[in-house]
C-alpha positions as CSV (number, residue, x, y, z in Angstrom):
1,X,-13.5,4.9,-4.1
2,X,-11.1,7.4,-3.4
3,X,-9.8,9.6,-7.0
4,X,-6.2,9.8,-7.2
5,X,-4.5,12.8,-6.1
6,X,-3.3,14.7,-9.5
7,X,-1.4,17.2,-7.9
8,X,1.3,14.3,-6.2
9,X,0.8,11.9,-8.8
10,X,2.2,14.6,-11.2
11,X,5.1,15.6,-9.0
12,X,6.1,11.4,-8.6
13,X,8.7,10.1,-9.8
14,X,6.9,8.1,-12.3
15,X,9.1,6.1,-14.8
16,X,6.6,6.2,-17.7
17,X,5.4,9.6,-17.2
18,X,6.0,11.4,-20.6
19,X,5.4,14.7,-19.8
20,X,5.1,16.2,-15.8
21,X,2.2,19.2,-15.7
22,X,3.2,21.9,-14.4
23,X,0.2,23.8,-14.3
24,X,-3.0,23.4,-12.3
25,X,-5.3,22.5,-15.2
26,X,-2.7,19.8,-16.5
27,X,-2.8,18.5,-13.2
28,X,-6.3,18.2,-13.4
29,X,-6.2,16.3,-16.6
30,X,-3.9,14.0,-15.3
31,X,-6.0,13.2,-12.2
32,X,-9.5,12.8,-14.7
33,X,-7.5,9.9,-16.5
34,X,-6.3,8.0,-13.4
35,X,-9.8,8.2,-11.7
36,X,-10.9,6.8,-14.5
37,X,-8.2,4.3,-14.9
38,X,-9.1,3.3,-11.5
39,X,-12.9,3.2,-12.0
40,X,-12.1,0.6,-14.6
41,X,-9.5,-1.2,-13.0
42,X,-12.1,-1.7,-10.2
43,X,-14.7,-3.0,-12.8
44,X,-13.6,-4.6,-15.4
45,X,-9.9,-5.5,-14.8
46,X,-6.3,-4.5,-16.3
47,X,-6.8,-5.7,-19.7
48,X,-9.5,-3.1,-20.3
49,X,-7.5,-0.1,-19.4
50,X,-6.1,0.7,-22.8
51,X,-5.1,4.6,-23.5
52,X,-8.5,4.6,-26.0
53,X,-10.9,3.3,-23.5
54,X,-9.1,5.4,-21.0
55,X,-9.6,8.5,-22.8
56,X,-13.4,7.7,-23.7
57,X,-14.1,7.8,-20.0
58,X,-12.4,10.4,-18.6
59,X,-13.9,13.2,-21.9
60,X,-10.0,13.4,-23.2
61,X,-8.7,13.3,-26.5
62,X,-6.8,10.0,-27.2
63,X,-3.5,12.8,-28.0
64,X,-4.0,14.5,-24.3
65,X,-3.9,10.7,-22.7
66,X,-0.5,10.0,-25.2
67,X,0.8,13.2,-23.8
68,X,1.0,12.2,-20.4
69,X,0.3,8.5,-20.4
70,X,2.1,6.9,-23.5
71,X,1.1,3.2,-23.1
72,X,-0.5,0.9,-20.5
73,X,2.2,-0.1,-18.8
74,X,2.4,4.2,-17.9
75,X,-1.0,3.4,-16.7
76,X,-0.4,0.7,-14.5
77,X,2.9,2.5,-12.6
78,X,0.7,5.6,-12.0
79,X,-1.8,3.7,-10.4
80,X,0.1,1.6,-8.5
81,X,2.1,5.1,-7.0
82,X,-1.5,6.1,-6.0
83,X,-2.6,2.5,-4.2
84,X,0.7,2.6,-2.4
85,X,0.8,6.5,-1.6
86,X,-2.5,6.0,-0.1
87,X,-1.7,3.1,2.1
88,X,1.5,5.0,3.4
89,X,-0.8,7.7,4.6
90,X,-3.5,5.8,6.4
91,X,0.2,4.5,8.4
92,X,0.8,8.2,8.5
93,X,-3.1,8.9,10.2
94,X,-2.5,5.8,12.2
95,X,0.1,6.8,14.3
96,X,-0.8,10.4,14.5
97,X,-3.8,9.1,15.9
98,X,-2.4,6.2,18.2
99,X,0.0,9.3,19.9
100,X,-2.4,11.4,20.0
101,X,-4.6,8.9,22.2
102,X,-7.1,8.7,19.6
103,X,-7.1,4.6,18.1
104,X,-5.4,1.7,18.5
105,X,-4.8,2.5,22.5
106,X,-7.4,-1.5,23.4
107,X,-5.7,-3.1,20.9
108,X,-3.4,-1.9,18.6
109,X,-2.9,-4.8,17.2
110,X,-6.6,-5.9,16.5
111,X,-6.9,-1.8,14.9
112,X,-4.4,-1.7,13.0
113,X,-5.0,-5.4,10.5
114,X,-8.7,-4.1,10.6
115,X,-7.7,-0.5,8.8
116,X,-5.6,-2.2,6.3
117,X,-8.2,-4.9,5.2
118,X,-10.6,-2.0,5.0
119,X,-8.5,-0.7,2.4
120,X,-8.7,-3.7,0.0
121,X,-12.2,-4.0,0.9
122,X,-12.8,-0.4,-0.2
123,X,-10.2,-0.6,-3.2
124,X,-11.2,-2.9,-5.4
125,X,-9.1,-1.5,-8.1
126,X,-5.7,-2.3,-6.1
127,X,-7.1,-5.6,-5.6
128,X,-7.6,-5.9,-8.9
129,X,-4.1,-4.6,-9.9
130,X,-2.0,-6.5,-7.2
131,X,-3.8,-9.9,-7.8
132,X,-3.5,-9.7,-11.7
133,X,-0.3,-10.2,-14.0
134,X,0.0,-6.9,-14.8
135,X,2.6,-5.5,-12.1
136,X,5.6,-4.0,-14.7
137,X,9.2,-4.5,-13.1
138,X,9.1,-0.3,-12.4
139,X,5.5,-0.9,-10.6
140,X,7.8,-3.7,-8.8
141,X,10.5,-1.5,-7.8
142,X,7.8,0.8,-6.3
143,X,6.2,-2.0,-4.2
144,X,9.7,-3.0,-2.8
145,X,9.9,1.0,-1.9
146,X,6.9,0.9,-0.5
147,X,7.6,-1.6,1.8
148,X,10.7,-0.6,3.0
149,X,8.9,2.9,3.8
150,X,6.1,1.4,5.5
151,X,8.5,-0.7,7.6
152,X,10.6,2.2,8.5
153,X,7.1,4.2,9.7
154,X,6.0,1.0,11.5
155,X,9.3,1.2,13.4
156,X,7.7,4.1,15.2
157,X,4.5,2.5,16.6
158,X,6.7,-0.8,17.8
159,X,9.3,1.4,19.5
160,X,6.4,3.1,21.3
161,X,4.5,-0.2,22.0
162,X,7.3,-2.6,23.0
163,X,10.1,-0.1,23.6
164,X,12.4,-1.7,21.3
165,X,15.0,0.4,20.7
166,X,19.0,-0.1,18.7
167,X,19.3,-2.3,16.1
168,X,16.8,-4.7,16.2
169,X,14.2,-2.0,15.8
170,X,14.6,-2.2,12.0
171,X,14.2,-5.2,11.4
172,X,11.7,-6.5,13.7
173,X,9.7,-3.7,12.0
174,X,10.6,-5.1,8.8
175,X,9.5,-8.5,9.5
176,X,6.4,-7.4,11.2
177,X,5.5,-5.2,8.0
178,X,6.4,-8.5,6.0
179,X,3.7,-10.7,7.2
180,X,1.0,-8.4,7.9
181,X,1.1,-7.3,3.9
182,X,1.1,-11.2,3.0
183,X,-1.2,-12.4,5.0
184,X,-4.1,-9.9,4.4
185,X,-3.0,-9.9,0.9
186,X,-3.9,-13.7,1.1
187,X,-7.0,-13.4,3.2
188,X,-8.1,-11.1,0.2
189,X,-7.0,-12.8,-2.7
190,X,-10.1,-14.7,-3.0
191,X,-12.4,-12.8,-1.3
192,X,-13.0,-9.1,-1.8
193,X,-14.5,-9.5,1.7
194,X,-11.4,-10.9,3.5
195,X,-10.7,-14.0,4.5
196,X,-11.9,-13.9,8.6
197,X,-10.2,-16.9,9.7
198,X,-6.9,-15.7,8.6
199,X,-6.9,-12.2,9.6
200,X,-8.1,-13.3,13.4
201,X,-4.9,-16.1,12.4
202,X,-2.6,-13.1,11.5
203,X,-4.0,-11.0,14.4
204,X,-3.1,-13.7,17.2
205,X,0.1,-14.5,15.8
206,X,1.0,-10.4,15.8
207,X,-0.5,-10.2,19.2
208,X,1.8,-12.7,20.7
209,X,4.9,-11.8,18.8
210,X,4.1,-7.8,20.8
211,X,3.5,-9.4,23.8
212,X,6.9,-11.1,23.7
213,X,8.6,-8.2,22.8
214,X,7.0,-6.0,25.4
215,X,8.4,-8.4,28.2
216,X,12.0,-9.1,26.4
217,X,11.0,-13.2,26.1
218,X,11.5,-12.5,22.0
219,X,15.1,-13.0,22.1
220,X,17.6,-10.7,20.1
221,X,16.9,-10.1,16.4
222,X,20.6,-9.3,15.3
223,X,22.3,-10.7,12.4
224,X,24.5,-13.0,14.2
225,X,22.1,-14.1,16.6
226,X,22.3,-18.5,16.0
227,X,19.4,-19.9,14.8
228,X,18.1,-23.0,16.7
229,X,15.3,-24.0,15.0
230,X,14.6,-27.5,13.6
């Protein structure tokens, strides 16, 4: 399980945040509570991260949590900045990897929904957060962030892959982002091992909608473009 990052989580822009640390050791306090947030997350679930049990297991005063952290819902926001934060790197490692020759050259495709169900295999406190009724409307406003950042970074690998270019670029990205979260968040709703059938399902259906794109048989995406379906 990978311990939040105090230093960024203390620079966010966390809506609940009482007090930002500015110095090192503050920093440190900060990341103590939300590996330990986390470690219960992952365990027993949101409705046992209170501020008291919180401060029991990371050896802080209840007033040093308060400080920082004033209620659960402060909790909740922080980890959720950390889940997502995380998953926008690994997109980060992915494609300095993938132009660097390194992954996802056989089959991007196939590489790229394997890393991202590893991470909810290996987080089982984002699981945990993202499948409960817990998310706050600011941990909301973060996800829909999140999603348009990840979208805007996946615009990179498809522009490289299928040579889309202009301004379908954005929103094939978008789409493609779209589905991939809400399928593997599917396949893993249930299962904290995934769901195979649906991510080979999700992987096949990605697959073809590439290989269309790569030869130009995936029509235009614009706006105005008539839709024939039905």
């Amino acid at each position: 399980m990978t311990a939040p990052d105090g230093e960024a989580l203390a620079t966010a822009r966390l809506p609940s945040l009482r007090t930002t640390p500015q110095q090192a050791r503050g920093r440190a306090k900060l990341a103590r509570m939300l590996a330990a947030a986390d470690q219960i997350m992952a365990t027993e679930g949101a409705d046992a991260v209170t501020t008291t049990r919180l401060a029991a297991e990371a050896g802080i005063s209840v007033g040093t949590v308060y400080r920082y952290l004033p209620h659960r819902g402060a909790v909740i926001e922080a980890l959720a900045q950390h889940y997502l934060g995380l998953l926008e790197a690994q997109l980060e490692a992915l494609i300095g990897a993938f132009e660097a020759g390194e992954w996802g050259r056989a089959d991007l495709v196939g590489d790229a929904v394997d890393a991202f169900a590893d991470f909810y295999r290996t987080h089982p406190g984002f699981r945990a957060l993202w499948f409960g009724r817990h998310l706050t409307a600011e941990t909301r406003e973060l996800d829909r962030a999140h999603k348009q950042a990840m979208a805007s970074r996946l615009a990179v690998l498809v522009a490289q892959v299928t040579g889309l270019d202009g301004d379908d670029l954005p929103r094939v990205s978008q789409v493609l982002q779209l589905a991939t979260d809400a399928v593997i968040q599917e396949a893993f709703r249930a299962d904290p091992n995934g769901d195979e059938e649906l991510l080979r399902a999700l992987k096949t259906m990605l697959r073809g909608h590439v290989a269309e794109l790569r030869t130009g048989s995936g029509g235009r995406w614009s706006a105005h473009q008539p839709d024939h379906a039905g």
